[in-house]
C-alpha positions in Angstrom: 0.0 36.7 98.4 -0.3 33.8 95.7 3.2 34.2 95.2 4.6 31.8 97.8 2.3 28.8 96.4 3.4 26.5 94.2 2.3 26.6 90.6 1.2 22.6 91.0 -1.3 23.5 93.3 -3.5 25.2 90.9 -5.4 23.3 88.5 -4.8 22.8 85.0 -6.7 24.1 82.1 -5.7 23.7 78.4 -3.5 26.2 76.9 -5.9 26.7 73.8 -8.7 28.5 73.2 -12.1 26.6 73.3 -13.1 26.0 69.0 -16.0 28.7 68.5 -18.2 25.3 66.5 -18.6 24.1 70.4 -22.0 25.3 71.6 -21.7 27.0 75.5 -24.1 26.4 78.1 -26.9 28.7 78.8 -28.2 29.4 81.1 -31.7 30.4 79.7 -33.1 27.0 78.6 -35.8 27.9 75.6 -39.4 26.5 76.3 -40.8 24.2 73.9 -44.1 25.5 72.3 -47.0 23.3 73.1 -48.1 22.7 70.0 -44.2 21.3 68.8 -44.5 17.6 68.0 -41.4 15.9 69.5 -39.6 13.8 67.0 -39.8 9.3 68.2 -36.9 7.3 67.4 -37.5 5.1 65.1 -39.1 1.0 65.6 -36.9 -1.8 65.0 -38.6 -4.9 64.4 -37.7 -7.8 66.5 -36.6 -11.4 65.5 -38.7 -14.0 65.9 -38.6 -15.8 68.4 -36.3 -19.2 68.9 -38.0 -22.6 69.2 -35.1 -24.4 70.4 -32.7 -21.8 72.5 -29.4 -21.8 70.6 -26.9 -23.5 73.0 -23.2 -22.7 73.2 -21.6 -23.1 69.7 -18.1 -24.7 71.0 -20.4 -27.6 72.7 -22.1 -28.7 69.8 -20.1 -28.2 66.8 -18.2 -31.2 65.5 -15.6 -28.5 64.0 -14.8 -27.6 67.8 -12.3 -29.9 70.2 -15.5 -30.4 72.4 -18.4 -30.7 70.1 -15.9 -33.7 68.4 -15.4 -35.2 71.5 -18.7 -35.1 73.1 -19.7 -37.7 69.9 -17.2 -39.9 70.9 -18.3 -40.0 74.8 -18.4 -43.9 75.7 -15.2 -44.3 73.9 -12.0 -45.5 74.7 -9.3 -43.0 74.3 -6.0 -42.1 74.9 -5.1 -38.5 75.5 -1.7 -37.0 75.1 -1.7 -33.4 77.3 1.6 -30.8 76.8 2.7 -30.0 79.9 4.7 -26.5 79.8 6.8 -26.4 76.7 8.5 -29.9 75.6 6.5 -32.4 78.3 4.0 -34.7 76.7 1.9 -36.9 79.3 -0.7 -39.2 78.4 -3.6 -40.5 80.0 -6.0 -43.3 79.1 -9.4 -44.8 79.7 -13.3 -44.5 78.9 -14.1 -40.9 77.5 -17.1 -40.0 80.0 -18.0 -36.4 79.7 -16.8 -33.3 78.1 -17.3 -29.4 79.1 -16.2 -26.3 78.0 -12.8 -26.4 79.6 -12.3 -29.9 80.7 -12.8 -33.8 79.8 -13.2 -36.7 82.6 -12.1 -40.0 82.1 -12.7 -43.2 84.3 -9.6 -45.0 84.2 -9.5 -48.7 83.7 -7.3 -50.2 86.3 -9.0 -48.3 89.5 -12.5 -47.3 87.6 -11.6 -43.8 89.2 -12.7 -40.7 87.4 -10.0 -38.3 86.1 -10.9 -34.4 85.0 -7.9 -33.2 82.9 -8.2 -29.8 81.0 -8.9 -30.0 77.7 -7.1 -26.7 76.3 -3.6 -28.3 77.0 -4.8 -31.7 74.6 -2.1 -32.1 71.6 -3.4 -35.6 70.4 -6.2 -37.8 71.0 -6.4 -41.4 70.2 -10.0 -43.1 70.1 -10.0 -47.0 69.9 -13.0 -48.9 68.3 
């Protein structure tokens, strides 16, 4: 009758005998006794807590592209950006914000605000 099926419609099982250190299911949980004391995990302490809420690390350390440039906000810079492998382009002006992924600049011919990203930065120049 089975005969006709094919063998890949039958699920498979493994090939090897279950190890006998696995423990099988019963079926016939054992009660607990009542008077059993039921072991607590124990307490961790927790840290104190923060005065000042730590703020993202890349933002405000000076050994981080941002964190530098964020002290130099007010500036004028010029900023040489690769573009794919072997294109350098650079772009100048007052240094007026920085984020995480991105600076803005306002140029100075047009006083129009340019948002370039900041991970493609090879060189920065900052003028005093």
């Amino acid at each position: 009758m089975f005969n006709d099926v094919p063998n890949y419609y039958y699920p498979m099982y493994p090939m090897y005998p279950m190890p006998p250190s696995m423990p099988m299911p019963s079926n016939n949980p054992e009660p607990m006794m009542p008077n059993e004391e039921v072991p607590m995990p124990p307490t961790t302490q927790l840290p104190p807590d923060f005065e000042i809420e730590p703020g993202p690390p890349v933002q405000d350390d000076i050994n981080y592209t941002q964190g530098y440039l964020k002290t130099q906000i007010g500036e004028y810079v010029k900023i040489e950006f690769l573009l794919g492998t072997n294109m350098l382009v650079d772009r100048e002006g007052k240094l007026i914000d920085v984020g995480i992924s991105y600076v803005v600049l306002q140029e100075p011919e047009t006083d129009n605000f340019l948002m370039a990203d900041i991970y493609s930065i090879k060189f920065v120049e900052i003028f005093k």
